[in-house]
KOLDREN-670307 format. One line per 3 residues: number of its first residue (from 1); for each residue x, y, z of C-alpha. Coordinates in nm, 3 decimals, padded with zeros to 5 digits. Example, Ala and Ser with C-alpha at 12.3 -4.5 7.8 and 13.67 -1.06 7.14 Angstrom:
// KOLDREN-670307
1	01.230,-00.450,00.780  01.367,-00.106,00.714 $
END
This chain:
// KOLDREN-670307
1	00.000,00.000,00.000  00.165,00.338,-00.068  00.187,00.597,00.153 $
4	-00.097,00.818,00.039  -00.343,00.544,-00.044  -00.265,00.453,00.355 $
7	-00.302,00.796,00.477  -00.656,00.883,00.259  -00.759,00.553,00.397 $
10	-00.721,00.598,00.779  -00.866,00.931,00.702  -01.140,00.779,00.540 $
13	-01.184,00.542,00.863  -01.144,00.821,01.119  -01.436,00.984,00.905 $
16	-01.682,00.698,00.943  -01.602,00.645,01.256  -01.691,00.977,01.371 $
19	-02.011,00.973,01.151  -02.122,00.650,01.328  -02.079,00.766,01.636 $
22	-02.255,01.094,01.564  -02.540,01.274,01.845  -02.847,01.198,01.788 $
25	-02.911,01.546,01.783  -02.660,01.582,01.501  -02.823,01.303,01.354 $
28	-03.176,01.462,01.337  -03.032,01.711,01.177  -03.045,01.588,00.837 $
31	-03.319,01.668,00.581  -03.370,01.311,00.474  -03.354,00.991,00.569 $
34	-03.406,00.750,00.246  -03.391,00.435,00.368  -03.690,00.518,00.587 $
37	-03.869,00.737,00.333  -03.811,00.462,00.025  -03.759,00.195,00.180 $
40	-03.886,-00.088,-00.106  -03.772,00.178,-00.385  -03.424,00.152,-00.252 $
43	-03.412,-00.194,-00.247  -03.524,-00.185,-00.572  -03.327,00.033,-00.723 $
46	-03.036,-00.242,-00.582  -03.170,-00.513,-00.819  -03.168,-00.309,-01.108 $
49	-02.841,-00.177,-01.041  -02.683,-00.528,-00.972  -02.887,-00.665,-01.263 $
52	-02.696,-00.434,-01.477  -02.392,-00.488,-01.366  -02.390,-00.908,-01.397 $
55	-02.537,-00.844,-01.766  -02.250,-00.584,-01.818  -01.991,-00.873,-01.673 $
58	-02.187,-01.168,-01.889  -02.112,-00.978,-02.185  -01.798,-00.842,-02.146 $
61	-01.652,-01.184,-02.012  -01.518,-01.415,-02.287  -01.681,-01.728,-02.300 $
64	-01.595,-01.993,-02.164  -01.688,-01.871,-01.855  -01.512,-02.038,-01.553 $
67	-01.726,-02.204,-01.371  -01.726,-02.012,-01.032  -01.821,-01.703,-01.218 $
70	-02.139,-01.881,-01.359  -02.258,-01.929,-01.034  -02.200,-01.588,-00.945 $
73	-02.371,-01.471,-01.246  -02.634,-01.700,-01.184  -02.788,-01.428,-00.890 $
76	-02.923,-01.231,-01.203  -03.179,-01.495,-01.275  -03.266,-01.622,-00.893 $
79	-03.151,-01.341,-00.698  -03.155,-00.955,-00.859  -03.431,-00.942,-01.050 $
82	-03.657,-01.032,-00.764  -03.611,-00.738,-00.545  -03.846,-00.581,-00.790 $
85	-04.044,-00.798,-01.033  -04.348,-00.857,-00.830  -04.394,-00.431,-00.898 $
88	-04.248,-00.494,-01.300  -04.551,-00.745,-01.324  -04.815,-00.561,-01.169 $
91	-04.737,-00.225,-01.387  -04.613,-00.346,-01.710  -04.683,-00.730,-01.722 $
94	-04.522,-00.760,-02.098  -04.208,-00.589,-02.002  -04.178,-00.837,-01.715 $
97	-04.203,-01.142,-01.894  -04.012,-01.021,-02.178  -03.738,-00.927,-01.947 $
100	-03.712,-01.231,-01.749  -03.704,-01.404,-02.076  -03.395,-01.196,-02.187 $
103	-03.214,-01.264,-01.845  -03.285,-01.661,-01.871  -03.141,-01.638,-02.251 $
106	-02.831,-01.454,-02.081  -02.755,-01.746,-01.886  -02.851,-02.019,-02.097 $
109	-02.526,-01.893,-02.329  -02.339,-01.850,-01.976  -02.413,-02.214,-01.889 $
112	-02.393,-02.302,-02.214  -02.034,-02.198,-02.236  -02.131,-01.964,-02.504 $
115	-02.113,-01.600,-02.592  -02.351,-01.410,-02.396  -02.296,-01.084,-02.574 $
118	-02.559,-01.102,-02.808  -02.833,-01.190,-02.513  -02.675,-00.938,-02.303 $
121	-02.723,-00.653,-02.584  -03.105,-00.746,-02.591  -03.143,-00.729,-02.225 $
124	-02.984,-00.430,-02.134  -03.220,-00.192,-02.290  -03.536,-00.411,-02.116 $
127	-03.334,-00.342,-01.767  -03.366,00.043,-01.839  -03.694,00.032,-01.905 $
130	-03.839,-00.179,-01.596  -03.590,00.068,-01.394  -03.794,00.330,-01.530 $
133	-04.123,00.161,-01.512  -04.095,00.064,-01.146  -03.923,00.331,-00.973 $
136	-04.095,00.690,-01.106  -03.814,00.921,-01.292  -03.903,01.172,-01.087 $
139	-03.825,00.983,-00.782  -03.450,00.874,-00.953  -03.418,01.238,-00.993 $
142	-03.430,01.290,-00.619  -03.093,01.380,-00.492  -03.214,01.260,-00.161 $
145	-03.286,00.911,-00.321  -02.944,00.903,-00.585  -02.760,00.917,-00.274 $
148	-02.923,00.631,-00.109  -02.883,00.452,-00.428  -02.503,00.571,-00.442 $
151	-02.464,00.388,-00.093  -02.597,00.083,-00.186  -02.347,00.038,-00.483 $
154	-02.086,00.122,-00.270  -02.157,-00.076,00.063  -02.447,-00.330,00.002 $
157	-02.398,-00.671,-00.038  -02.209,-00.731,-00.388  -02.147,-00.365,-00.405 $
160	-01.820,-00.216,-00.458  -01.699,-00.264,-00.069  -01.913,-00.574,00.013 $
163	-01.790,-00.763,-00.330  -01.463,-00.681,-00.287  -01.403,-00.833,00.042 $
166	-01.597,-01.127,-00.024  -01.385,-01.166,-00.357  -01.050,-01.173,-00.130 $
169	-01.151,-01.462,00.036  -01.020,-01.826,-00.120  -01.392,-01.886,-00.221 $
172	-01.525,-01.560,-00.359  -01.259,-01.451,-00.603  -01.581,-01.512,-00.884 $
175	-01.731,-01.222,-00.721  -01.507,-00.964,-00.809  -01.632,-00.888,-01.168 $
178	-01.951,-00.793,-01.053  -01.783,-00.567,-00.774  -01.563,-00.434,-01.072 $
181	-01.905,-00.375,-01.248  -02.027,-00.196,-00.953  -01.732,00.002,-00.905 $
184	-01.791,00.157,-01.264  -02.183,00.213,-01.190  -02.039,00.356,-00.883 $
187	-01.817,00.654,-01.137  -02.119,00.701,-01.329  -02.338,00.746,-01.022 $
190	-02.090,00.995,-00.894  -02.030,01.162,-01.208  -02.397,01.262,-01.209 $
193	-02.397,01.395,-00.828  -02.045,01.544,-00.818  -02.184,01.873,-00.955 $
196	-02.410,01.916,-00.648  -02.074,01.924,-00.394  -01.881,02.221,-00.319 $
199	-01.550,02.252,-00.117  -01.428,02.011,00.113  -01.684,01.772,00.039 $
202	-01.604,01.799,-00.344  -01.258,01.810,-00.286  -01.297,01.473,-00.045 $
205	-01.534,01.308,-00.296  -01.255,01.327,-00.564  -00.997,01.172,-00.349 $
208	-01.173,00.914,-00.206  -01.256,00.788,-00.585  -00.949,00.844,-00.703 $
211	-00.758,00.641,-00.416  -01.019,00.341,-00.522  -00.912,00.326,-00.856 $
214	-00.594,00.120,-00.802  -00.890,-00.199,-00.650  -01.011,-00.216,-01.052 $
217	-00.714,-00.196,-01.254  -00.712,-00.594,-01.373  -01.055,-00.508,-01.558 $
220	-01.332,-00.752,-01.567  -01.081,-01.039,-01.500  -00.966,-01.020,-01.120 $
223	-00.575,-01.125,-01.127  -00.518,-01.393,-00.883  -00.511,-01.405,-00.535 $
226	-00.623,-01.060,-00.486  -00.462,-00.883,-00.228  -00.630,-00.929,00.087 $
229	-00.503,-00.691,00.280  -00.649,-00.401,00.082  -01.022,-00.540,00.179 $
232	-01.012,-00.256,00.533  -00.911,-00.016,00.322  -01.176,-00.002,00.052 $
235	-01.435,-00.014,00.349  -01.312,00.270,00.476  -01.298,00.447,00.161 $
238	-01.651,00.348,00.078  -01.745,00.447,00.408  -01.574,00.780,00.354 $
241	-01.774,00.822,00.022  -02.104,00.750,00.189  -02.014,01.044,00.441 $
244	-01.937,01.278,00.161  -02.276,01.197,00.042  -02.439,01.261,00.363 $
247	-02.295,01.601,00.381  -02.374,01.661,-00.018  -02.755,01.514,-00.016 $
250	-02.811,01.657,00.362  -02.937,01.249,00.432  -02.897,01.014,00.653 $
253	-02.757,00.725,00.513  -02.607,00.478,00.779  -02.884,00.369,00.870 $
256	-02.736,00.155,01.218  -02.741,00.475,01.420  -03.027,00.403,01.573 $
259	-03.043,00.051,01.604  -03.346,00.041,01.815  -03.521,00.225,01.573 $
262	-03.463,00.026,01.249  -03.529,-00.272,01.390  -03.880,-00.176,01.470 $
265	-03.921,-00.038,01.126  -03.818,-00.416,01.004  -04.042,-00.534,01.181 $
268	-04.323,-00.345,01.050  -04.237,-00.352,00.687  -04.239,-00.718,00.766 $
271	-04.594,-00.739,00.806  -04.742,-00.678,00.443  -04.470,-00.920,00.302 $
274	-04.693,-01.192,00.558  -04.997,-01.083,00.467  -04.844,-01.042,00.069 $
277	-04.786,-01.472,00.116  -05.078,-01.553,00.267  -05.263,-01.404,00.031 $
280	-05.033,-01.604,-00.244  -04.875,-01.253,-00.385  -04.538,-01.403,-00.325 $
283	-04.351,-01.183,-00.635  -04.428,-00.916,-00.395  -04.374,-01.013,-00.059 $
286	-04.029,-01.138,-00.184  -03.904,-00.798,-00.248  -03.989,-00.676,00.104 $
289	-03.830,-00.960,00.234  -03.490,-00.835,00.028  -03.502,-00.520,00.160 $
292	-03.552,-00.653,00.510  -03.267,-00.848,00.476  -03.033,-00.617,00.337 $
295	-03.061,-00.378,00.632  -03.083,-00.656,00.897  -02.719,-00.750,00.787 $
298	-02.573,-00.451,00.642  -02.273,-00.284,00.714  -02.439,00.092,00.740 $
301	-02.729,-00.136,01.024  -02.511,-00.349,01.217  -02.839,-00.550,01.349 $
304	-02.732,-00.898,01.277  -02.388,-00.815,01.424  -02.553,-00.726,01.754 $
307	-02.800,-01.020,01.799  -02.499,-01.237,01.718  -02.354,-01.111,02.050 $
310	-02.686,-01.045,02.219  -02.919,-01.256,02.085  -02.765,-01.593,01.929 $
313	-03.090,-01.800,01.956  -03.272,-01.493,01.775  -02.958,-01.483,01.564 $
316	-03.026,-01.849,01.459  -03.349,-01.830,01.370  -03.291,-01.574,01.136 $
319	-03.030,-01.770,00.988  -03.254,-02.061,00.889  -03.564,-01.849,00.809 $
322	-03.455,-01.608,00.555  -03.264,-01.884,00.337  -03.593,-02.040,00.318 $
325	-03.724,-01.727,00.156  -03.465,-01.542,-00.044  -03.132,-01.596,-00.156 $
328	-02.880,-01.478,00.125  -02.529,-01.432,00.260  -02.591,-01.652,00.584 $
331	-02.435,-02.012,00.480  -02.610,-02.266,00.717  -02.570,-02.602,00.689 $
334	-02.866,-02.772,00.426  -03.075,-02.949,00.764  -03.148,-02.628,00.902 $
337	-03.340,-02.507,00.625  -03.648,-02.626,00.698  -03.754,-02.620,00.277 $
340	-04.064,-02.777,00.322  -04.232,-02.536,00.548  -04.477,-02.272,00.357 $
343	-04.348,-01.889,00.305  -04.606,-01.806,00.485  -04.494,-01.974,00.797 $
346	-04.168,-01.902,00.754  -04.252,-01.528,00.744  -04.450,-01.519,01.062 $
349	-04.126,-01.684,01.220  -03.939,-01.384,01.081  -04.199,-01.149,01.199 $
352	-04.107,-01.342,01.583  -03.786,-01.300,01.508  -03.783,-00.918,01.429 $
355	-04.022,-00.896,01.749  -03.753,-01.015,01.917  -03.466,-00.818,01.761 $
358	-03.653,-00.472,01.864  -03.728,-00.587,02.201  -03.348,-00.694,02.260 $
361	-03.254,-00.355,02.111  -03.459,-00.133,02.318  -03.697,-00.038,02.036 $
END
């Protein structure tokens, strides 16, 4: 690590730090909070973004692809696109089905050890236009809202930060073309919101990209073994970027501190998703249940981290109940799954499990 990327880093630490640990008074502060005010939209907005970004690695990639990557690309088609096509289908059914079509013909070439160039073309155009059917353009146009989305390319799971440090470990190295995918979402993104900063916070922006380019340089193609000590400092970098948007958007976007707080709003965002499967509207109560999860065991929340120490039992349950639902980071061994048991059920043990979350938190 040179000298300056180590010194921008700890800065970029000390940063987050001190924004984590900010006053609640300082905290209310803040004109918006997005992750409260669009909550599903947000979540959203994370599918289409990491939907575009496997497409943009599926047809960049040159075919063969190795087999570790087609798993990872794999999350387009049983992963990404459900944070939002329960919405796609109910506003523009034709759009949905074409565009679940396109993303199945993406990785039929993938598994087929084919070029997926020509399937990725076709789908990237439908991927704009279900971003634009299901989350309103004027509600993209929201600087409030482009920051939130900003934060979860950086720091969500399989964002820039998240993928990244999964990629450095001697199983996830597949994972780091879609974080190099992110990463260049993540210029774009910042491209677009860079002329709203001024100053320091302009000044800080800048850096902080420019001291994550050096993560990227391989391209597409990660050179192996990635360099694991480099994992703290892109956190802290991307948590120094998610500070410069806080100050830039005048939101609130680490969300864990008030941890009492978000877990009650879990918990009652959970609801609908239970009602959502009992009624059968699964497509729909499967996006809530993404969101939910996201924040539960995000890096800007840091619920799951305290239940693990506070709350194992509660911490187990949620371990075997949302794998039974969505498609998750918690690897639990295959008998704990209960995959037999209805959504529905398994939602109303989430709902428990939330109960107990806010009551262990204070909330």
């Amino acid at each position: 690590m040179t000298r300056i990327r180590q010194t921008i880093a700890g800065v970029a630490l000390a940063i987050l730090v001190g924004t984590v640990g900010a006053s609640a008074q300082q905290v209310t502060e803040r004109k918006s909070d997005p992750f409260y005010q669009w909550f599903i939209p947000q979540s959203q907005a994370l599918g289409l973004e990491l939907l575009g970004a496997r497409i943009a690695v599926a047809e960049a990639y040159p075919a063969p692809v190795p087999a570790g990557l087609v798993a990872e690309l794999d999350k387009m088609a049983i992963k990404d696109i459900h944070r939002f096509l329960g919405t796609l289908q109910q506003k523009n059914a034709g759009l949905a089905t074409q565009l679940k079509t396109a993303v199945d013909d993406v990785m039929k070439a993938v598994k087929g050890g084919q070029s997926a160039a020509a399937a990725a073309a076709k789908a990237k155009p439908l991927v704009a236009q279900a971003y634009n059917v299901v989350i309103d353009p004027a509600l993209q146009a929201n600087t409030q809202f482009r920051a939130g989305v900003l934060t979860n390319v950086l720091m969500a799971e399989d964002g820039v930060s998240e993928g990244f440090e999964e990629a450095v470990k001697p199983t996830g190295p597949w994972q780091y073309p879609t974080s190099f995918a992110m990463y260049n979402r993540m210029l774009v993104l910042w491209k677009e919101l860079q002329p709203l900063a001024k100053g320091d916070t302009l000044i800080e922006g800048n850096l902080l990209i420019d001291n994550m380019k050096h993560f990227y340089t391989a391209g597409v193609q990660p050179k192996l073994p990635l360099p694991t000590e480099d994992q703290e400092e892109l956190e802290a970098l991307s948590g120094g970027m998610v500070n410069v948007l806080e100050t830039l958007a005048d939101a609130r976007l680490f969300t864990g501190r008030d941890l009492p707080k978000h877990a009650k709003f879990l918990a009652d965002t959970l609801t609908p998703a239970c009602a959502d499967y009992a009624a059968g509207r699964d497509a729909l109560a499967l996006e809530r249940v993404y969101a939910i999860a996201d924040q539960f065991t995000s890096e800007t929340a840091g619920i799951a981290g305290a239940i693990t120490v506070l709350a194992p039992d509660t911490d187990e349950k949620a371990k075997s109940l949302f794998p039974r639902l969505i498609v998750t980071r918690y690897t639990v061994a295959p008998d704990k799954i209960n995959r037999a048991m209805p959504a529905a059920e398994a939602c109303r043990g989430l709902m428990t499990v939330m109960a107990d979350t806010t009551k262990v938190l204070g909330g």
